[in-house]
PADRENBA-479788 format. One line per field, with one value per atom (N, C-alpha, C): atom name; residue in three letters; x, y, z; residue number from 1. Coordinates in Angstrom, 1 decimal, decimal comma. Layout:
REM residues N
atom <- CA:...
type <- ala:...
px <- X:...
py <- Y:...
pz <- Z:...
seq <- NUM:...
REM end
This chain:
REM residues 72
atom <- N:CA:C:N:CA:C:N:CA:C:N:CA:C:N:CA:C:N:CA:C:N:CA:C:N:CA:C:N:CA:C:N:CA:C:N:CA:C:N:CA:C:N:CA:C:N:CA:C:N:CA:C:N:CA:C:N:CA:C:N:CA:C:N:CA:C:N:CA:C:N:CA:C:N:CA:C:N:CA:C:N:CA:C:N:CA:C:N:CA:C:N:CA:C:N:CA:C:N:CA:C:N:CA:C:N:CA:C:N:CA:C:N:CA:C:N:CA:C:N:CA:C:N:CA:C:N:CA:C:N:CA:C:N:CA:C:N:CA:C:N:CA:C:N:CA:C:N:CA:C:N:CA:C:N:CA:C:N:CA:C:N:CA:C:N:CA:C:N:CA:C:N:CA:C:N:CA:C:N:CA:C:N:CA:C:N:CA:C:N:CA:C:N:CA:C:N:CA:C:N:CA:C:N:CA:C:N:CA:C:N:CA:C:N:CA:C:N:CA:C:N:CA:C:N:CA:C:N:CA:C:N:CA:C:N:CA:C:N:CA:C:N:CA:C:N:CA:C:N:CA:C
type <- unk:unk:unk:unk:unk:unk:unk:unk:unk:unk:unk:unk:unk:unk:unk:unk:unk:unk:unk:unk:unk:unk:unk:unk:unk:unk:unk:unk:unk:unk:unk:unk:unk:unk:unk:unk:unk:unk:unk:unk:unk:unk:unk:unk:unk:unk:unk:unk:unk:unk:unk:unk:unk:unk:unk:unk:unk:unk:unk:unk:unk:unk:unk:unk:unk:unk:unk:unk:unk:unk:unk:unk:unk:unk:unk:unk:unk:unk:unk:unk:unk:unk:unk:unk:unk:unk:unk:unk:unk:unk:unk:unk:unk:unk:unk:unk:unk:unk:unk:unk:unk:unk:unk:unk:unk:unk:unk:unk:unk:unk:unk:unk:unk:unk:unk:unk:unk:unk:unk:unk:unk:unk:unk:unk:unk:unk:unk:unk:unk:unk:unk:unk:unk:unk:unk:unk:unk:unk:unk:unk:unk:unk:unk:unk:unk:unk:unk:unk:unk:unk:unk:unk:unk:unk:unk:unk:unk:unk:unk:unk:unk:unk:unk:unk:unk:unk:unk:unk:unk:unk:unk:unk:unk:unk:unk:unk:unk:unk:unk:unk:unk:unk:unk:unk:unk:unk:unk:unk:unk:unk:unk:unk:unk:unk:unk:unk:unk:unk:unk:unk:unk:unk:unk:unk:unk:unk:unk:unk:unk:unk:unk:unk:unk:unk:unk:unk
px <- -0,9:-0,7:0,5:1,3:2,4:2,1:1,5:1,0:0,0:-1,0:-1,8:-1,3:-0,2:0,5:0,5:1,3:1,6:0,3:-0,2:-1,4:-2,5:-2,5:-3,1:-2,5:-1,3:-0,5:-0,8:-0,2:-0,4:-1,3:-2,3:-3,9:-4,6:-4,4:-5,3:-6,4:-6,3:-7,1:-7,1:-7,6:-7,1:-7,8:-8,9:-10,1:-9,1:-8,2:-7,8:-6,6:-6,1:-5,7:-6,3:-7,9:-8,3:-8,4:-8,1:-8,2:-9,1:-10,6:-11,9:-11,0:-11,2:-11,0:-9,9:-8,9:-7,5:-7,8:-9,0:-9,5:-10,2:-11,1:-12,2:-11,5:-10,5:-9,7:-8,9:-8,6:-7,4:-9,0:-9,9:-11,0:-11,0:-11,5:-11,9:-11,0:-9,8:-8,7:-8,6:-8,3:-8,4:-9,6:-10,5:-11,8:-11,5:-11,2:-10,7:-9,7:-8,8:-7,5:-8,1:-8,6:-9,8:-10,1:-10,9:-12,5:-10,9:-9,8:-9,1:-8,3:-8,0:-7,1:-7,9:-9,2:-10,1:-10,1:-10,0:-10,4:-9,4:-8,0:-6,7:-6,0:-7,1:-6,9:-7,1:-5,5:-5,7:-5,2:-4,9:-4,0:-2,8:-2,4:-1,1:-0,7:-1,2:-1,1:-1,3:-2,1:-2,2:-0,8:0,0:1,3:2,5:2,2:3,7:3,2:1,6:1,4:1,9:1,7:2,6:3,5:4,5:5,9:6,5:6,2:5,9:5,8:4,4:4,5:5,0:5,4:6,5:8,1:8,2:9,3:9,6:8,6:8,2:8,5:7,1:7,3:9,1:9,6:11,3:12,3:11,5:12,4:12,0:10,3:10,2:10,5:10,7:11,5:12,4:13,8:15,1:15,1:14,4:14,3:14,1:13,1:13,0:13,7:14,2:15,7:17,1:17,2:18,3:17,5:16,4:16,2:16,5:16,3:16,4:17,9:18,4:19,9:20,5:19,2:20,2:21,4:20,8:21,6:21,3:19,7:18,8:18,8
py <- -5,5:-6,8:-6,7:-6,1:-5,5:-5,1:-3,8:-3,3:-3,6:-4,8:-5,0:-5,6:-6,3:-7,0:-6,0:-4,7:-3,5:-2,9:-2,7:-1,8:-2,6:-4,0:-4,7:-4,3:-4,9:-4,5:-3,5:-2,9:-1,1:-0,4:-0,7:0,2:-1,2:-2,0:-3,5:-3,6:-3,5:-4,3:-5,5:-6,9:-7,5:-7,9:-7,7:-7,8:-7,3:-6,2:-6,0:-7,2:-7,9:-9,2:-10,3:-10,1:-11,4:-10,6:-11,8:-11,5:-10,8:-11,3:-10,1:-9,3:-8,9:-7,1:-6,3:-7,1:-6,3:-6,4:-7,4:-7,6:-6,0:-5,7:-4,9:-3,6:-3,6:-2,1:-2,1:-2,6:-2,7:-2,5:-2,7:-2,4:-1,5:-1,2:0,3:2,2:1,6:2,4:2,1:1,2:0,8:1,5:1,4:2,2:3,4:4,0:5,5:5,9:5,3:5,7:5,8:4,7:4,9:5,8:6,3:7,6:8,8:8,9:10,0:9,9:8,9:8,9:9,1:8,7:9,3:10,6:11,5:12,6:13,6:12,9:14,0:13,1:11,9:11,7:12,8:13,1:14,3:15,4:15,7:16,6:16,7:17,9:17,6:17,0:17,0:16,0:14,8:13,8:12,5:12,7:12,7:12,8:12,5:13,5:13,2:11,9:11,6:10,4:9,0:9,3:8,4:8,0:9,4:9,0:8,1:8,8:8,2:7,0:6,5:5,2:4,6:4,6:4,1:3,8:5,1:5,3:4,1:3,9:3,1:1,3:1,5:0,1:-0,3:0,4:0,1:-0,5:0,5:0,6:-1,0:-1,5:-2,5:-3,9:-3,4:-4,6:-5,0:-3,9:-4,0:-4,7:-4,1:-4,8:-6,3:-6,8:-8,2:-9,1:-8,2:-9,2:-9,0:-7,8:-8,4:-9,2:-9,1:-9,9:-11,4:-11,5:-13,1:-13,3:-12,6:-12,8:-12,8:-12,4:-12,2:-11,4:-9,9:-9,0:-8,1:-8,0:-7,5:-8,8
pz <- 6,5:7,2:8,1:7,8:8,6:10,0:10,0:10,9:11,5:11,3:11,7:14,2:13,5:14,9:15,8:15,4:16,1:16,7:16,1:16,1:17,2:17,1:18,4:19,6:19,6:20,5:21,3:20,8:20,9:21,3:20,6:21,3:21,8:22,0:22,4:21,6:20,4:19,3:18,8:19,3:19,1:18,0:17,4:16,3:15,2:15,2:13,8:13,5:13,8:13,5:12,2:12,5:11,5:10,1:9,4:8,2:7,5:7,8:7,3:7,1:8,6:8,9:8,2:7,5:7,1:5,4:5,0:3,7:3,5:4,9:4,8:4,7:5,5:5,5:4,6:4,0:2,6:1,4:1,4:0,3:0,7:1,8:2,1:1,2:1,9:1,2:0,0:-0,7:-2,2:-2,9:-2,3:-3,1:-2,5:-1,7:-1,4:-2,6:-2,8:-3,5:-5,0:-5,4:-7,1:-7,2:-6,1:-6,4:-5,9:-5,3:-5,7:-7,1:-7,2:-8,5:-9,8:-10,1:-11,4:-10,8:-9,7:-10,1:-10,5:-10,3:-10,4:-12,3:-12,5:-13,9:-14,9:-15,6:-16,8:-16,5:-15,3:-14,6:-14,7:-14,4:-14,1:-12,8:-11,5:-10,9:-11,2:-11,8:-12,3:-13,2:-14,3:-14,2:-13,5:-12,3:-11,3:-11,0:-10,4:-9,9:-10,6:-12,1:-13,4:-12,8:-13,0:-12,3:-10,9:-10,3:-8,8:-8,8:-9,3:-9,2:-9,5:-11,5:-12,4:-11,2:-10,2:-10,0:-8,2:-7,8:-6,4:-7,2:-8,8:-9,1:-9,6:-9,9:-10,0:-8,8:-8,3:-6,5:-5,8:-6,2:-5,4:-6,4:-7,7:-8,4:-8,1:-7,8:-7,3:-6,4:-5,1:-3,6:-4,0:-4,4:-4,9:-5,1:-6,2:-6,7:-5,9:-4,7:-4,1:-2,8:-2,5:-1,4:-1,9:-3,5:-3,9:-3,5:-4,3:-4,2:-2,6:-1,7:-0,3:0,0:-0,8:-0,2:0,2:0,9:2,0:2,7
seq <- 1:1:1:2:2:2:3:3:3:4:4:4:5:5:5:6:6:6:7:7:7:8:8:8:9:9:9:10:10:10:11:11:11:12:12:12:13:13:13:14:14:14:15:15:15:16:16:16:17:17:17:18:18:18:19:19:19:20:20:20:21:21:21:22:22:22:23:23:23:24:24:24:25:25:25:26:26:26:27:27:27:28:28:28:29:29:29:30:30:30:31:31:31:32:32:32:33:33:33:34:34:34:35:35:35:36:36:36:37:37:37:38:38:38:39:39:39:40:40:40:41:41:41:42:42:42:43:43:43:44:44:44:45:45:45:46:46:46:47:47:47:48:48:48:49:49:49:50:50:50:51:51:51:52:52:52:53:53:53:54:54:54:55:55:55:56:56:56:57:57:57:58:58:58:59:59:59:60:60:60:61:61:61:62:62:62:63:63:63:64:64:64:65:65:65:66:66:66:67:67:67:68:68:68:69:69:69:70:70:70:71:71:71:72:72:72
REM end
């Protein structure tokens, strides 16, 4: 959703703007990201991936709470 503004801008898209469409491409990749992540399920890559994300969902807790507090 971020980059949706830029990305008009920028190449003159102005279709990737509406909502559908950022619905359609955020499913798109979301069901991309599933059919990779069952397949590296059990691995040792599915692991680091544990971590990683355990380690991102921390990072965007933090963020959170200083943006409440207003110190971002």
């Amino acid at each position: 959703m971020v980059l949706a503004p830029m990305i008009a801008d920028t190449w003159g898209m102005v279709w990737i703007t509406n909502t559908w469409v950022k619905v359609g491409i955020t499913g798109v990749f979301s069901a991309l990201a599933a059919v990779i992540l069952t397949r590296i399920e059990g691995t040792i890559w599915g692991r680091y991936y544990v971590i990683i994300a355990y380690l991102f969902s921390i990072a965007l807790v933090v963020w959170i709470v200083l943006r409440l507090l207003n110190y971002v």
